[in-house]
MIVEXZA-641332 format. One line per 2 residues: number of its first residue (from 1); their letters; for each residue x, y, z of N, C-alpha, C. Coordinates in nm, 2 decimals, padded with zeros to 4 digits. Layout:
! residues N
NUM = A = X:Y:Z:X:Y:Z:X:Y:Z | ... .
***
This chain:
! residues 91
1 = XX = 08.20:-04.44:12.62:08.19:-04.37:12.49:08.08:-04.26:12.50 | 07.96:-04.24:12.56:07.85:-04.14:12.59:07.91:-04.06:12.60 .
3 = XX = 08.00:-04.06:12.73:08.08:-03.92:12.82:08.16:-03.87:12.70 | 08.23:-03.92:12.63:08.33:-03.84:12.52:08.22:-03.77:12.44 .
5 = XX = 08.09:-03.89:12.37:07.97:-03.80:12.27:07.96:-03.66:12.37 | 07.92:-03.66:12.48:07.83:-03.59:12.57:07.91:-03.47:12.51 .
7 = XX = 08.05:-03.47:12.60:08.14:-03.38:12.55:08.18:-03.30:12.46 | 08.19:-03.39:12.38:08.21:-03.33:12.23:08.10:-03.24:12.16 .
9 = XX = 07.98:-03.30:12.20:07.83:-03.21:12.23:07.83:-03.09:12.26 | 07.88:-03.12:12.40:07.89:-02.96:12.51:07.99:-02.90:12.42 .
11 = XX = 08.13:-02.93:12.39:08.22:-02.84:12.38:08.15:-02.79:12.20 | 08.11:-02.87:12.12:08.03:-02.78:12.01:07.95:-02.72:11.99 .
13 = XX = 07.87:-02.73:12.06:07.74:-02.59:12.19:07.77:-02.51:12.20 | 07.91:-02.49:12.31:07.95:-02.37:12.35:08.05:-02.31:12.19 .
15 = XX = 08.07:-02.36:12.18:08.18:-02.31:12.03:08.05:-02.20:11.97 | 07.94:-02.31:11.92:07.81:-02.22:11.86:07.77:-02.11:11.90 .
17 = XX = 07.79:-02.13:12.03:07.70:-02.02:12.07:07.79:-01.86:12.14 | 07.94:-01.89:12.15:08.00:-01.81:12.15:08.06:-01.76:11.99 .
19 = XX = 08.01:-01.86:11.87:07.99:-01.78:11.74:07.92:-01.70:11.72 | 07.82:-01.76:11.71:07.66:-01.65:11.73:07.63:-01.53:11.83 .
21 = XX = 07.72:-01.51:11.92:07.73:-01.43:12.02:07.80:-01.32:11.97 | 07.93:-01.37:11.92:08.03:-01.29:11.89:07.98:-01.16:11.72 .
23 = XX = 07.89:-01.27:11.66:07.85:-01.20:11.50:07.70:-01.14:11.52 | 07.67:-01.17:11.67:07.54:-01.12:11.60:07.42:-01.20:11.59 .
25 = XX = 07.47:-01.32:11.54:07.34:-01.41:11.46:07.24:-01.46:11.58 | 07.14:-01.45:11.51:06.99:-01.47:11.60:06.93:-01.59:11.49 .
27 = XX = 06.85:-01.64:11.51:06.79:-01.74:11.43:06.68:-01.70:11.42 | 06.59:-01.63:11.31:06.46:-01.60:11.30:06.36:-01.68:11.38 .
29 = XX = 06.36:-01.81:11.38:06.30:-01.87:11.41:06.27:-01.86:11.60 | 06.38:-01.79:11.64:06.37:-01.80:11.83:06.31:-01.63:11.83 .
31 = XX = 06.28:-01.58:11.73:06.22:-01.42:11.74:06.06:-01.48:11.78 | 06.01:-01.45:11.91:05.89:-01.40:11.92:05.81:-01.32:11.88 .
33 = XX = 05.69:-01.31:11.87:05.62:-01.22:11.75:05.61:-01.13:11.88 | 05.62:-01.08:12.02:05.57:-00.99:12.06:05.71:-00.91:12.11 .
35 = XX = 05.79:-00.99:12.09:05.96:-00.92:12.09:05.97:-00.85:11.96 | 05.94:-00.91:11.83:05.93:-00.82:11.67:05.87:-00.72:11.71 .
37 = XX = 05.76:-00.75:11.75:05.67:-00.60:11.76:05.72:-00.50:11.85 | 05.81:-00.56:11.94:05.87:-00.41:12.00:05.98:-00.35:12.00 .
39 = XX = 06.06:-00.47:11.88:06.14:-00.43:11.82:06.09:-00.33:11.70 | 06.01:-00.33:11.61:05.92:-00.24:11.52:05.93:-00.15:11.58 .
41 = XX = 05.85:-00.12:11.70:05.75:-00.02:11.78:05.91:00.09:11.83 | 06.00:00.00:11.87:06.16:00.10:11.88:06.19:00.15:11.78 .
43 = XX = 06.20:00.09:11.68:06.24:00.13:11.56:06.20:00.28:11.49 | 06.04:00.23:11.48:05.97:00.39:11.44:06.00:00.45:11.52 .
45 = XX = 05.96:00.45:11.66:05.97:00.54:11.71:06.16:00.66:11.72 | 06.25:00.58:11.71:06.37:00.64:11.68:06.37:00.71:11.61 .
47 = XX = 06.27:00.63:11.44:06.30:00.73:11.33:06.20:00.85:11.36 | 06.09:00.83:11.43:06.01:00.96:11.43:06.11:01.06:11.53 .
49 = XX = 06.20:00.99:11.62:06.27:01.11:11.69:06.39:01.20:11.60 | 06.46:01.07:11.55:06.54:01.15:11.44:06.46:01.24:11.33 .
51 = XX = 06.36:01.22:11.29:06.30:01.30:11.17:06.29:01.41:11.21 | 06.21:01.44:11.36:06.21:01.56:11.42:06.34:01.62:11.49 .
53 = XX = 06.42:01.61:11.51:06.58:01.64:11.55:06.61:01.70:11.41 | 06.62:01.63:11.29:06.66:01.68:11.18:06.60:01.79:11.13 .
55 = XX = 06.45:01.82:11.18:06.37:01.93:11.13:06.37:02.03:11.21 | 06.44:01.97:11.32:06.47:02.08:11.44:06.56:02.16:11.40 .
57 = XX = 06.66:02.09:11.34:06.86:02.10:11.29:06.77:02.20:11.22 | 06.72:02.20:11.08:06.73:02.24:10.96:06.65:02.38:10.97 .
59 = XX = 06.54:02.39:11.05:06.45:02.51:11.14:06.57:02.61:11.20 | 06.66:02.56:11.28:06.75:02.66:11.30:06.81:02.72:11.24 .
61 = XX = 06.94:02.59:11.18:07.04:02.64:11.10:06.97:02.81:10.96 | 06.82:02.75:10.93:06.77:02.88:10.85:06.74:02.99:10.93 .
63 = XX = 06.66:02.99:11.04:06.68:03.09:11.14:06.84:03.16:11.16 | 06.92:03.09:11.20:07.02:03.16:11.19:07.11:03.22:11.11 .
65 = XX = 07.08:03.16:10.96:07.15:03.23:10.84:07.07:03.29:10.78 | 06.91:03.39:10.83:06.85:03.46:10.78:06.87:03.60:10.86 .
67 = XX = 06.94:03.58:10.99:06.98:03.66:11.08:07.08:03.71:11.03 | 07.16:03.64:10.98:07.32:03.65:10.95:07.31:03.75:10.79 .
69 = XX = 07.21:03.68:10.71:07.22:03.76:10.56:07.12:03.87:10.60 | 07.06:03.85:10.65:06.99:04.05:10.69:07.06:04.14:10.74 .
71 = XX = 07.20:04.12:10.83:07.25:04.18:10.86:07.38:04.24:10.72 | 07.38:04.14:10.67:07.50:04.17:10.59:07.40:04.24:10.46 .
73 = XX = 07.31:04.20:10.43:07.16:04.28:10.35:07.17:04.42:10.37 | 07.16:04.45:10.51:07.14:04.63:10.53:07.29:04.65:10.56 .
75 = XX = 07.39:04.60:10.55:07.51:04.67:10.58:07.55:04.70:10.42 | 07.56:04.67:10.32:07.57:04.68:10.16:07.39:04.74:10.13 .
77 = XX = 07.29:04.76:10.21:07.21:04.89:10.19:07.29:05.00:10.22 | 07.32:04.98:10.33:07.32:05.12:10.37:07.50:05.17:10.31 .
79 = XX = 07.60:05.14:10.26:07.69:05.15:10.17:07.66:05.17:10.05 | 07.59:05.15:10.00:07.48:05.16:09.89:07.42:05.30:09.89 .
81 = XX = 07.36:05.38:10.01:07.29:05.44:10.05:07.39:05.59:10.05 | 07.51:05.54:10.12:07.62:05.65:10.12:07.64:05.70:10.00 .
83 = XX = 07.69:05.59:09.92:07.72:05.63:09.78:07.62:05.73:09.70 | 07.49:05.71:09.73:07.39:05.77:09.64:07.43:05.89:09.69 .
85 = XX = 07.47:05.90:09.80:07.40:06.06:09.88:07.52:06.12:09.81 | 07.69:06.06:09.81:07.79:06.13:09.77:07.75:06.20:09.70 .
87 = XX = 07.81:06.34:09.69:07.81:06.46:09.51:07.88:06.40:09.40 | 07.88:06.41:09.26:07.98:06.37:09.21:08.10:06.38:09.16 .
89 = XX = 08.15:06.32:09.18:08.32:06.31:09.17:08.42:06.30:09.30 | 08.30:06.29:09.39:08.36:06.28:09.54:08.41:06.16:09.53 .
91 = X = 08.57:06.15:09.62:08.62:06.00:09.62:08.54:05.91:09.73 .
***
């Protein structure tokens, strides 16, 4: 009778722990405090990289559409510019 308990033990062990594997689940309780901490310490540090990536993104993208509308700025100057000079009634 043991050997069937034993078994039936083992085989609901592995069932568990190929659940828990499969979803994810961790049991707070098996979290070490110096594993959290370097789980934290990853954490920030990602979002300080994304925050700066993002402010990197957004630094350009205006660099580049300040290039883009200054150019289109003096091209409708200087159309602008022709017109004045025309005489009037010129087409």
């Amino acid at each position: 009778m043991d050997a069937n308990r034993t078994e039936a033990a083992d085989r609901e062990l592995v069932r568990m722990i190929e659940r828990r594997s499969r979803k994810g689940e961790v049991d707070p309780d098996e979290l070490e405090p110096l594993y959290m901490e370097s789980v934290r310490r990853y954490e920030d540090r990602s979002c300080e990289e994304m925050r700066v990536a993002w402010c990197e993104h957004h630094q350009g993208q205006a660099a580049r559409l300040r290039a883009v509308l200054e150019e289109l700025i003096a091209g409708h100057e200087k159309q602008a510019e022709r017109y004045r000079e025309q005489p009037e009634g010129a087409p």
